[in-house]
C-alpha positions as CSV (number, residue, x, y, z in Angstrom):
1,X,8.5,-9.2,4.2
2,X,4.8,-8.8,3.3
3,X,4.2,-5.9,1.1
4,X,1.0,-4.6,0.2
5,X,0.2,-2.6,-3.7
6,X,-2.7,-0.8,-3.6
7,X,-2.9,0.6,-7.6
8,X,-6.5,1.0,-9.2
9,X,-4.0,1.0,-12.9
10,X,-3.7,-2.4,-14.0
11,X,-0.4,-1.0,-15.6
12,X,1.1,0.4,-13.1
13,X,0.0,-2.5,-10.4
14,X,1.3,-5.1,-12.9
15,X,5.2,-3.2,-13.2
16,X,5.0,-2.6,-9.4
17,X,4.1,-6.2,-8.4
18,X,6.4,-8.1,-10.9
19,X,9.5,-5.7,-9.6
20,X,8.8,-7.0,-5.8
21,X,8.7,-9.9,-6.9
22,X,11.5,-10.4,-8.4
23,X,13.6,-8.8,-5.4
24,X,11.8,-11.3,-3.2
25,X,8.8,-10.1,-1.8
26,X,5.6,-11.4,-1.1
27,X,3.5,-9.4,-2.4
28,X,-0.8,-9.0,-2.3
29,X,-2.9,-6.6,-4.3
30,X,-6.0,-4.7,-4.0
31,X,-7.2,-2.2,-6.1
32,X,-9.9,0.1,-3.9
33,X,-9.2,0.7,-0.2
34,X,-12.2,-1.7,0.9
35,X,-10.1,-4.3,-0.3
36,X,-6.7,-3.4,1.4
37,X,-8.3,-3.0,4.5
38,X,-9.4,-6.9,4.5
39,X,-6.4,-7.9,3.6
40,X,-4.3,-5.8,6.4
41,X,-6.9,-7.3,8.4
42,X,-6.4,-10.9,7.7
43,X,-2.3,-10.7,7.2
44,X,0.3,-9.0,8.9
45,X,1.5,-6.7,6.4
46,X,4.8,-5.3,6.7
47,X,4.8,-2.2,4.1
48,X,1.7,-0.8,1.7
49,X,2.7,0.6,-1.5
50,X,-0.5,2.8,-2.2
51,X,-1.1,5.0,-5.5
52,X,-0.9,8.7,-4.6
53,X,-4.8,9.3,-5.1
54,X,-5.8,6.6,-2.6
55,X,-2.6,6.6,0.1
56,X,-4.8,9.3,2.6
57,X,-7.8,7.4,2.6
58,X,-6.1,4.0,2.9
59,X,-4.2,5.6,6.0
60,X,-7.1,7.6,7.7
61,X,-9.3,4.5,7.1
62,X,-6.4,2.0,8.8
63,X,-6.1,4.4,10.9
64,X,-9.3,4.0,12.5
65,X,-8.7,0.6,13.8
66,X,-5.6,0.2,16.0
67,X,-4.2,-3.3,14.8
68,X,-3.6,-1.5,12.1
69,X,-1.6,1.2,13.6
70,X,2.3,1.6,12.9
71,X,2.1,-0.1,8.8
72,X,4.1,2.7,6.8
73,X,2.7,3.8,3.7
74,X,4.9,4.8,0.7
75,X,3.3,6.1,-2.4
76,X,5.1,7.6,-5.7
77,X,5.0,12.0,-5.7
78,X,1.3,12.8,-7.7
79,X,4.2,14.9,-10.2
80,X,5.4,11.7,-11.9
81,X,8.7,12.0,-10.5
82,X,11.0,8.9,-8.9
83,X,11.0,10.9,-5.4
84,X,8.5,8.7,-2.5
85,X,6.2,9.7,0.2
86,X,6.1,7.5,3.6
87,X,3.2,8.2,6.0
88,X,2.6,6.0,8.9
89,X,-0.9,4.8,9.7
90,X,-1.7,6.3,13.3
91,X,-4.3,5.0,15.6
């Protein structure tokens, strides 16, 4: 599985990356949209894990181009909490 971290905070992208990894993951980053779109461009990605801020744009933008339709994207609740948000990209 080919997940996708899309985390402007180097802190929080370097804890997320390192914990997929070590369950098994393949894992790419970006940190701006710009970037993610390139790489869901160039790779089939299977999941993106997008910080709160950025997970609307990243799916409106996706959204726009319809090889990119159906990638689920989870981000973390804006609160803090442990609870998740999933949002498809639609075309």
């Amino acid at each position: 599985m080919t997940l996708l971290v899309v985390e402007p905070d180097e802190g929080v992208r370097s804890e997320l990356v390192l914990d997929l990894f070590l369950h098994g993951a393949c894992v790419l980053v970006a940190e701006r949209v710009d970037e993610a779109l390139e790489l869901m461009r160039a790779v089939r990605i299977h999941c993106v894990l997008a910080a709160p801020l950025l997970a609307p744009v990243l799916r409106t933008r996706a959204g726009e181009e319809r090889a990119l339709a159906g990638v689920p994207v989870v981000t973390r609740d804006l609160a803090g909490s442990s609870a998740i948000k999933s949002m498809t990209v639609e075309a």
